[in-house]
C-alpha positions as YAML, in Angstrom:
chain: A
units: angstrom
residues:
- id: 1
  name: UNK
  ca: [11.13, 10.84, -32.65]
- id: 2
  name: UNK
  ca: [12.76, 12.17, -29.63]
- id: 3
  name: UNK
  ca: [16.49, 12.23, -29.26]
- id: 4
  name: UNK
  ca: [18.78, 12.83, -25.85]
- id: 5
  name: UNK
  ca: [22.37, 12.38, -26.33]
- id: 6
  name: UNK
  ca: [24.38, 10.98, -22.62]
- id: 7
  name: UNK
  ca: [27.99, 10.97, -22.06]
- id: 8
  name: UNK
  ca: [29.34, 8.91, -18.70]
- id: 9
  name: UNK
  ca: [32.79, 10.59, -18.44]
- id: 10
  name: UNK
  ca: [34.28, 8.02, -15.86]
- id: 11
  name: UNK
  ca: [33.53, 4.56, -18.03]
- id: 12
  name: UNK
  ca: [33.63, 6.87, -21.28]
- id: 13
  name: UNK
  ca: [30.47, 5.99, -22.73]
- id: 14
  name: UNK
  ca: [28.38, 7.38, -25.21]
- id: 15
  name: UNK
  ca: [24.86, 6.71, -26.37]
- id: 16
  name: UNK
  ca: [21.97, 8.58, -27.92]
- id: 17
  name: UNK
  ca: [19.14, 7.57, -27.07]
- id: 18
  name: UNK
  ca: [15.53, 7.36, -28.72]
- id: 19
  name: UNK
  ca: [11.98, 7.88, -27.93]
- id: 20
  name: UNK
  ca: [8.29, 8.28, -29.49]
- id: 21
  name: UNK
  ca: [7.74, 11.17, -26.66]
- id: 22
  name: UNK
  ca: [10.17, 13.22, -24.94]
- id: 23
  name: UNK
  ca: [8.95, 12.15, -22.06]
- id: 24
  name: UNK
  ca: [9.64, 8.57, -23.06]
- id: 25
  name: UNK
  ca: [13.16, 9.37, -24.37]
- id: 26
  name: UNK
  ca: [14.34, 11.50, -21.00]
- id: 27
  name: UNK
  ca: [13.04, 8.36, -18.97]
- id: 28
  name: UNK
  ca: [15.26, 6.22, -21.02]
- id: 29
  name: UNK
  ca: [18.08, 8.29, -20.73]
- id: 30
  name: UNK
  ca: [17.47, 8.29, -16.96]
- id: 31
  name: UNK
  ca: [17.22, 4.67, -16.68]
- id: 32
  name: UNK
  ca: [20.49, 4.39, -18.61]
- id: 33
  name: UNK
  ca: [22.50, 7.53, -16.39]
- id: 34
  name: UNK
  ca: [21.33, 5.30, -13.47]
- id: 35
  name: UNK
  ca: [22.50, 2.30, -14.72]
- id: 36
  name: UNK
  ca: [25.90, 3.94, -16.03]
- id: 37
  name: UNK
  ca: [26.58, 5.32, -12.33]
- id: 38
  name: UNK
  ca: [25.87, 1.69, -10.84]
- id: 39
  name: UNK
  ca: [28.42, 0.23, -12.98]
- id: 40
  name: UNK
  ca: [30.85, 3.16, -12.48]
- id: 41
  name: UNK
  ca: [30.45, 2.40, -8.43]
- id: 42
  name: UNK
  ca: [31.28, -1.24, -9.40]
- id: 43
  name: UNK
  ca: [34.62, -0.29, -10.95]
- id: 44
  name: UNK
  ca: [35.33, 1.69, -8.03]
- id: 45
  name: UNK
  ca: [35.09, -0.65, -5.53]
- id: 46
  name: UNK
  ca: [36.95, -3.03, -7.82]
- id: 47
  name: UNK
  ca: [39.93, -0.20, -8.01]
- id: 48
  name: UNK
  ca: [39.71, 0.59, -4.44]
- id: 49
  name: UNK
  ca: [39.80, -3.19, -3.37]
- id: 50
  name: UNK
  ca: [42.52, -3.97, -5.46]
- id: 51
  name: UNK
  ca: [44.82, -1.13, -3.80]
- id: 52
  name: UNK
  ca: [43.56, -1.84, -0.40]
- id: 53
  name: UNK
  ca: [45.02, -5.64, -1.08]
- id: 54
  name: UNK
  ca: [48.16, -3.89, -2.56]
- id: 55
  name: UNK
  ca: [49.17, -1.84, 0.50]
- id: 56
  name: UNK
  ca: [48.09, -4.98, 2.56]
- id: 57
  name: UNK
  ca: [50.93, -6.63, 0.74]
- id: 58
  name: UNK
  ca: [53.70, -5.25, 3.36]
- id: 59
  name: UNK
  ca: [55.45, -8.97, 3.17]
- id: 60
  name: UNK
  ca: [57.27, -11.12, 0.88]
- id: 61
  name: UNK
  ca: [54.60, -14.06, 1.27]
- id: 62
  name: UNK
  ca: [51.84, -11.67, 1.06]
- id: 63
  name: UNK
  ca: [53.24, -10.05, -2.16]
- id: 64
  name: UNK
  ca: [53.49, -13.71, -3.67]
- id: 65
  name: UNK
  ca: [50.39, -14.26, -2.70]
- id: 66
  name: UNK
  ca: [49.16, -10.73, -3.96]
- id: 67
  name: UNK
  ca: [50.82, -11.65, -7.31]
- id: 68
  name: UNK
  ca: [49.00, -15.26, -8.09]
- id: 69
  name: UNK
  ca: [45.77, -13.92, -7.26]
- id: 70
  name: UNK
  ca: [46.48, -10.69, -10.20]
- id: 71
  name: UNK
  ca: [47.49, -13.27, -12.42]
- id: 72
  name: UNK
  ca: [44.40, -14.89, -11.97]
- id: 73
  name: UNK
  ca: [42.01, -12.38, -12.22]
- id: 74
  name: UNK
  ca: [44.20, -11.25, -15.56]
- id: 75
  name: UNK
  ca: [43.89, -14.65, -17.22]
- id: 76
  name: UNK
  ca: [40.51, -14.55, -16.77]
- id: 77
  name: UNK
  ca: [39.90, -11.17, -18.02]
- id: 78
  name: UNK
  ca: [41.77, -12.05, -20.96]
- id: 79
  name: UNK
  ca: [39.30, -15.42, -20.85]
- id: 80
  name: UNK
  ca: [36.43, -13.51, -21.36]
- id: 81
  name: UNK
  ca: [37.87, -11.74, -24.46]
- id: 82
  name: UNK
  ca: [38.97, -14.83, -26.26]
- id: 83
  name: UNK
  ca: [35.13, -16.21, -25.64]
- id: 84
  name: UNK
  ca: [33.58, -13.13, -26.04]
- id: 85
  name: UNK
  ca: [31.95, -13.52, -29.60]
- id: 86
  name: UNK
  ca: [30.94, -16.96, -29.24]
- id: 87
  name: UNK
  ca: [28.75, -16.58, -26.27]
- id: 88
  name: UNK
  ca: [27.16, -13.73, -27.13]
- id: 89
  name: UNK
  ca: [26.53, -15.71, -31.05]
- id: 90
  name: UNK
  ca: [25.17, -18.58, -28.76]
- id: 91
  name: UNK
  ca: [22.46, -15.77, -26.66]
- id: 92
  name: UNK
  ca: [19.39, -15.15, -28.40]
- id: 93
  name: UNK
  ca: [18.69, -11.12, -28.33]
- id: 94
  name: UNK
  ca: [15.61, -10.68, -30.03]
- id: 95
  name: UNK
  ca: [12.98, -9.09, -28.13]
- id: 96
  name: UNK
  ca: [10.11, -10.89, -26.24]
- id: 97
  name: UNK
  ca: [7.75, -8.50, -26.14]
- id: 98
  name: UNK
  ca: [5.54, -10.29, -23.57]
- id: 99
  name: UNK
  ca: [8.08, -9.69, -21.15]
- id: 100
  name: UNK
  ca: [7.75, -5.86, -21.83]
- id: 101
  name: UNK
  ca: [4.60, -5.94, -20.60]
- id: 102
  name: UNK
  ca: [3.31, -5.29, -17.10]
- id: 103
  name: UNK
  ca: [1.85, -8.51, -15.51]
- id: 104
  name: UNK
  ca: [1.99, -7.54, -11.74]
- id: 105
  name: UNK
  ca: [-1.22, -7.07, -9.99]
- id: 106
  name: UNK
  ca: [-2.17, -3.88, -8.43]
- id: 107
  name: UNK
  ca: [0.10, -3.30, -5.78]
- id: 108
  name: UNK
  ca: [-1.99, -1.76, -3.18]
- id: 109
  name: UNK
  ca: [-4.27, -4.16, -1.18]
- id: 110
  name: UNK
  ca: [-7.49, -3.59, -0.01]
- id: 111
  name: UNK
  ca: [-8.54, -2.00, 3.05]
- id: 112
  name: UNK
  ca: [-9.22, -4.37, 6.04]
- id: 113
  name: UNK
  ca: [-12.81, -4.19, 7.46]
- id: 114
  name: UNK
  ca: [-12.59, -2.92, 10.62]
- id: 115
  name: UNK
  ca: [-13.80, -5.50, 13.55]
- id: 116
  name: UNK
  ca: [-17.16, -4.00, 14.97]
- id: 117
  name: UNK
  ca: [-16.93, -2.95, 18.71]
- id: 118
  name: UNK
  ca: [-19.03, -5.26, 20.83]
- id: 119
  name: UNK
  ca: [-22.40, -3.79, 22.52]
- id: 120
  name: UNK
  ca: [-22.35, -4.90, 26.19]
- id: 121
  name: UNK
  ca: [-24.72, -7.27, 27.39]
- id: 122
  name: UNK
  ca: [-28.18, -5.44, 28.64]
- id: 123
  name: UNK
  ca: [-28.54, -5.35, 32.36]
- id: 124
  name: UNK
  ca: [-31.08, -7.31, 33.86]
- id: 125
  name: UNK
  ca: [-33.83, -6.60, 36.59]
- id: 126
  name: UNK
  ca: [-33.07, -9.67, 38.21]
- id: 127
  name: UNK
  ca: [-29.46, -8.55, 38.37]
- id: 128
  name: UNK
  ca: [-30.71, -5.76, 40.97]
- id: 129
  name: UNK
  ca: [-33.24, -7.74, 43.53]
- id: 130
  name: UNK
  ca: [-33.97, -5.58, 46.82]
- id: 131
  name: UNK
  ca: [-32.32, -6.32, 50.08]
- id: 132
  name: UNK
  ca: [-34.87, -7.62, 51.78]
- id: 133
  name: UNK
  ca: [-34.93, -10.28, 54.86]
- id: 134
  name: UNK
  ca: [-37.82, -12.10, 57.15]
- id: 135
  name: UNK
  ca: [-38.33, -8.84, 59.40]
- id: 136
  name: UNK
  ca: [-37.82, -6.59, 56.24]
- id: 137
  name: UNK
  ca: [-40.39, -7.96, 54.72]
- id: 138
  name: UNK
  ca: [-42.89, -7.95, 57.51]
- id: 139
  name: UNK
  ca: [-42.62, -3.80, 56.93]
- id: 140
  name: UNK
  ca: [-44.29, -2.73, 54.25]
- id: 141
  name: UNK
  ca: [-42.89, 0.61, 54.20]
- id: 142
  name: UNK
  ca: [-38.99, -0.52, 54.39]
- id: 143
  name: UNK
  ca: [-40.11, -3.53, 52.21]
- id: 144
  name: UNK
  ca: [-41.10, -0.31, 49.33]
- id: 145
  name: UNK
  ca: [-38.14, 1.34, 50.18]
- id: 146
  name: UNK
  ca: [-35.66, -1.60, 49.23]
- id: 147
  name: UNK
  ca: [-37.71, -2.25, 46.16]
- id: 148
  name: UNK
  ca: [-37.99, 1.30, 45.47]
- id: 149
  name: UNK
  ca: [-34.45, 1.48, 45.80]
- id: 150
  name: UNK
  ca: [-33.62, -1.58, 43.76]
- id: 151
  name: UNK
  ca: [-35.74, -0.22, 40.84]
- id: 152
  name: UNK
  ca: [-33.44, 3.54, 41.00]
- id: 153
  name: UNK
  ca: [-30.47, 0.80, 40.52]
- id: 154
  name: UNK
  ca: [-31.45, -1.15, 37.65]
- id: 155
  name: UNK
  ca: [-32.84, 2.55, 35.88]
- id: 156
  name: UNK
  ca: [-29.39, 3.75, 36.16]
- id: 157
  name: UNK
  ca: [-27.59, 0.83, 35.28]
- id: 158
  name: UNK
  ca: [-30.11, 0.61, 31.87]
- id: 159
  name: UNK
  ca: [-30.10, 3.76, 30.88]
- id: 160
  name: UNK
  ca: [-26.01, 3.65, 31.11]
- id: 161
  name: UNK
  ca: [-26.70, 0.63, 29.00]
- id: 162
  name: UNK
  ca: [-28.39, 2.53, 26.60]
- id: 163
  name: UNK
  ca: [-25.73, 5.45, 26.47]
- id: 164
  name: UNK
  ca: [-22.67, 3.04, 25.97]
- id: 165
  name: UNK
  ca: [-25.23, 0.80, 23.23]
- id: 166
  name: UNK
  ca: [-26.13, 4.24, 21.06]
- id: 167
  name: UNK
  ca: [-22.40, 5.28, 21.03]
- id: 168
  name: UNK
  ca: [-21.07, 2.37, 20.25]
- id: 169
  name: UNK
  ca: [-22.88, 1.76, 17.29]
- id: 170
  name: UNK
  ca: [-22.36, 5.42, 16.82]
- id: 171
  name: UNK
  ca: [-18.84, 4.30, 16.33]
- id: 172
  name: UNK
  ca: [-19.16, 1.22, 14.94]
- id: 173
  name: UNK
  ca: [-21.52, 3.26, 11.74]
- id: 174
  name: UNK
  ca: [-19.17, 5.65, 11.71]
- id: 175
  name: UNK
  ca: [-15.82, 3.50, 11.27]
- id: 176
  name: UNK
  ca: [-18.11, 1.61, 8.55]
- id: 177
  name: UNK
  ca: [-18.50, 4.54, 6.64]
- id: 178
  name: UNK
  ca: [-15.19, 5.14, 6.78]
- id: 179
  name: UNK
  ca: [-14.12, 1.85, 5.50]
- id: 180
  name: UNK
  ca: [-16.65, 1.90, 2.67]
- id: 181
  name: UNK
  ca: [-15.39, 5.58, 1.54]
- id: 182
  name: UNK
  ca: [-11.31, 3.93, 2.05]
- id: 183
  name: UNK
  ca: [-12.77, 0.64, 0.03]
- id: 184
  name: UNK
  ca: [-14.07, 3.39, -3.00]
- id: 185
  name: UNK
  ca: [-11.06, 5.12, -2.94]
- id: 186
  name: UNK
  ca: [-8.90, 1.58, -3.48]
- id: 187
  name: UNK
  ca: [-11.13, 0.70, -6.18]
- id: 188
  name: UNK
  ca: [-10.72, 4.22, -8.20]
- id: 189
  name: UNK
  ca: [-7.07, 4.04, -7.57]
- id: 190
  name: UNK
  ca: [-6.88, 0.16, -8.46]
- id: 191
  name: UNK
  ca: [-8.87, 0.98, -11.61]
- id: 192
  name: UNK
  ca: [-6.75, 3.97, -12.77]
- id: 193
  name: UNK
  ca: [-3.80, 2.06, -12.47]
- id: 194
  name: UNK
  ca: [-5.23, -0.91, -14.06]
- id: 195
  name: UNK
  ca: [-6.05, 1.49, -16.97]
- id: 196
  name: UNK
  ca: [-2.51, 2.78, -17.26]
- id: 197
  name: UNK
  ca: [-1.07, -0.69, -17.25]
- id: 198
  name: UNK
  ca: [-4.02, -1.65, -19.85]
- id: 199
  name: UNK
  ca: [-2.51, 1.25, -21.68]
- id: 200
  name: UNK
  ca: [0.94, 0.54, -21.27]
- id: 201
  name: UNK
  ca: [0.47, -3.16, -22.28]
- id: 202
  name: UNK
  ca: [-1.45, -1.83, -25.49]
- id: 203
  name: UNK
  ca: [1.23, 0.75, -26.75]
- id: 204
  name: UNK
  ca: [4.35, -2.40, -26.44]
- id: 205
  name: UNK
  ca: [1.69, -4.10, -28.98]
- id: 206
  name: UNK
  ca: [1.65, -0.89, -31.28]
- id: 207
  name: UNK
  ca: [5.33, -1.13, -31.06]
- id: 208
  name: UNK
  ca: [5.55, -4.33, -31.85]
- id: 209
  name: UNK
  ca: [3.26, -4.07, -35.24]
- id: 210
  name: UNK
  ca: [5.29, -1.47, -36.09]
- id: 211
  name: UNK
  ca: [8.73, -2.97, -36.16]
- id: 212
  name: UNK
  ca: [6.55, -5.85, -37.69]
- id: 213
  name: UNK
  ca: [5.65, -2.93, -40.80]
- id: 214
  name: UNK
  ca: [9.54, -2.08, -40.83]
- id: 215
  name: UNK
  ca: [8.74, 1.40, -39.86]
- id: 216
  name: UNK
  ca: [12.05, 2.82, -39.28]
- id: 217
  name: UNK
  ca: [11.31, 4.47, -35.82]
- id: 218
  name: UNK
  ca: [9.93, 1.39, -34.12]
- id: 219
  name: UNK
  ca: [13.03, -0.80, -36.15]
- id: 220
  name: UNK
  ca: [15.68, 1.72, -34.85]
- id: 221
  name: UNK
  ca: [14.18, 1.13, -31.15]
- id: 222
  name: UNK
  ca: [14.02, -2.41, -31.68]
- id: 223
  name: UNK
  ca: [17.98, -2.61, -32.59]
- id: 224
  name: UNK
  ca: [18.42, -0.37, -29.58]
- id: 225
  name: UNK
  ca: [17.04, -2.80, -27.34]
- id: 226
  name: UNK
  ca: [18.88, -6.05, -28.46]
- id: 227
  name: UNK
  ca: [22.02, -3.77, -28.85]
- id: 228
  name: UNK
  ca: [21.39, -2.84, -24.98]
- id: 229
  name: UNK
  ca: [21.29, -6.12, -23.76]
- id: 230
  name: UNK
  ca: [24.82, -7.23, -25.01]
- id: 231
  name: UNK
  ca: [26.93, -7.78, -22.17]
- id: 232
  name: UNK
  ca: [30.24, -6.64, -22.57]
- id: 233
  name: UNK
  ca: [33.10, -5.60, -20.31]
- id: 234
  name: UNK
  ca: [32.69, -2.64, -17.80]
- id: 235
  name: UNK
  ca: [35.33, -0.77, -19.38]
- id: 236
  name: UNK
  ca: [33.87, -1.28, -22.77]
- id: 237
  name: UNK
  ca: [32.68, 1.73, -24.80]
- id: 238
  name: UNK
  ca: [28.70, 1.52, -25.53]
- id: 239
  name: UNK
  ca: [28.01, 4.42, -27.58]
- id: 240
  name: UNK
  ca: [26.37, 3.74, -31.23]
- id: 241
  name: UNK
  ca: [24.16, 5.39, -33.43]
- id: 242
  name: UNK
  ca: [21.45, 3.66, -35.88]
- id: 243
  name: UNK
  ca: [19.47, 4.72, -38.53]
- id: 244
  name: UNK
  ca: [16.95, 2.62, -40.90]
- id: 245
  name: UNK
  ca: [16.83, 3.48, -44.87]
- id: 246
  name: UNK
  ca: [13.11, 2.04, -45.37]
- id: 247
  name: UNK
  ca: [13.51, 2.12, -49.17]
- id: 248
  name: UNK
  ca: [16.42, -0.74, -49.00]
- id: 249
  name: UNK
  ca: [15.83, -2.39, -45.74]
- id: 250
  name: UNK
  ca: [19.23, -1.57, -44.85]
- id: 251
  name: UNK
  ca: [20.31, -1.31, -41.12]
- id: 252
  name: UNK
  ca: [23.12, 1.24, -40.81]
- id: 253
  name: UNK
  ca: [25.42, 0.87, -37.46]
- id: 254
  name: UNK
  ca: [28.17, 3.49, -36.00]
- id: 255
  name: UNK
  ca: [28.80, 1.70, -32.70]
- id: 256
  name: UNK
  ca: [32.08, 2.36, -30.87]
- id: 257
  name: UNK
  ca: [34.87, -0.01, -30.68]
- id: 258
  name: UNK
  ca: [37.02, -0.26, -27.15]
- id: 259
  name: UNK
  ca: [40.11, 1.45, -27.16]
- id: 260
  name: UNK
  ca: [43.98, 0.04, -26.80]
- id: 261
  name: UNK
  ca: [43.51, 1.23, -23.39]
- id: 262
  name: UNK
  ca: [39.98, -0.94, -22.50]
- id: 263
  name: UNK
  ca: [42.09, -4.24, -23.16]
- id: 264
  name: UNK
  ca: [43.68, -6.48, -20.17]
- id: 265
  name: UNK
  ca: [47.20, -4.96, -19.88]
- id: 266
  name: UNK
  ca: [48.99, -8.14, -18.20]
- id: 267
  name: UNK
  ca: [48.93, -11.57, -18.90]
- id: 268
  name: UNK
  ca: [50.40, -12.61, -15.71]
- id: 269
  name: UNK
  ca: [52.02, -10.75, -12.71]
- id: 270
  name: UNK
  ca: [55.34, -12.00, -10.80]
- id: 271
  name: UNK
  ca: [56.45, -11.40, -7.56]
- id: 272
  name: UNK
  ca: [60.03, -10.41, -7.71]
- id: 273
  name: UNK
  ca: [61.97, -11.36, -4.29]
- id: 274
  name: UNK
  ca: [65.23, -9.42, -5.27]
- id: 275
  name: UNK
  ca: [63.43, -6.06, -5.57]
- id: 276
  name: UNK
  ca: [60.85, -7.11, -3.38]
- id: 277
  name: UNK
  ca: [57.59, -5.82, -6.08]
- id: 278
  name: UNK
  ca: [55.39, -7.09, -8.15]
...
């Protein structure tokens, strides 16, 4: 069992955290660094908001105004304490380990067949007839010439045919080909991944038979992930260790309390008009 200890010095949080691989145990701890720094943002913009409305304050009605709306947000704060325990007894944290599994379909789709270019349509003979008139064709050898020059016309204009018809379906094999070698390609890579999620699907159901033995490493993740799903306020520590004694079935938890400091200050903020602050 793998082990990488995190520390988030701006929300002051502390958690170790736990996996079969190191590469599975530096992923979590990435995960949870990431999620830290999101939260850490949130507070942020939550302390820089609530100075921006303080230095927007610059009048009396504005500072009243200021005032109600701290009081507010501190009564609800305080709220959220006083309910705290009894929603989170009402949630129901165990683990459904279907939902750890991967379900999406492969995320790639397939290659489009390419639309085959069209051949033209082949010239024909009667499409070239010899100039001919009444008196033209009283003379045989101007009649011969027309036809002989009608004939060089529709040649030309066949064997031009023939050029565009071979390269076109020159193309048209070759973008084929090309679509059949980008449709084997999609297949490998749809059936590698499909592997990998087989894979991934089938090591959630090791986990789950054994936390279902009451093997200590898979029962010490297992408490991990229902005690990483409590919600709890942002300035809340979240740093606990765990550790399973197999022999008694006993579940032993260090997890950090908040601090004097983490609790609501105010219960209510008053504007006062003779000094002009809140």
């Amino acid at each position: 069992m793998w082990r990488v200890e995190i520390y988030h010095k701006g929300l002051n949080k502390f958690r170790v955290i736990r996996g079969v691989t190191q590469e599975e145990a530096e992923s979590k701890a990435a995960w949870q660094r990431k999620a830290w720094d999101e939260q850490w943002q949130r507070v942020q913009q939550a302390q820089a908001q609530q100075r921006k409305r303080e230095r927007a304050a610059h009048s009396k009605e504005l500072r009243k105004s200021l005032a109600e709306q701290q009081t507010g947000e501190a009564e609800e704060a305080i709220r959220k304490l006083e309910v705290l325990l009894h929603d989170a007894a009402k949630r129901d944290f165990r683990v459904d380990w279907s939902k750890l599994k991967d379900h999406t379909n492969y995320p790639t789709p397939k290659p489009t067949a390419p639309k085959p270019q069209s051949i033209p349509s082949e010239p024909l003979r009667t499409a070239f007839p010899p100039s001919l008139n009444w008196f033209t064709r009283l003379l045989t050898p101007i009649r011969e010439k027309r036809m002989a020059e009608a004939e060089h016309l529709f040649q030309a204009a066949h064997a031009a045919w023939g050029a565009a018809r071979a390269e076109t379906e020159k193309l048209n094999r070759a973008q084929s080909e090309e679509y059949e070698n980008q449709v084997a390609g999609w297949e490998t890579a749809k059936a590698s991944w499909l592997k990998d999620q087989e894979e991934r699907n089938a090591a959630i159901d090791d986990k789950r038979a054994t936390y279902l033995r009451c093997e200590p490493p898979a029962v010490v993740e297992y408490c991990e992930m229902v005690l990483n799903a409590s919600e709890y306020p942002e300035t809340f520590p979240s740093g606990f260790e765990l550790d399973y004694i197999a022999e008694s079935r006993m579940l032993v938890l260090d997890y950090s309390l908040p601090a004097v400091e983490a609790l609501p200050k105010f219960k209510a903020h008053r504007y006062v008009a003779t000094r002009d602050e809140i």
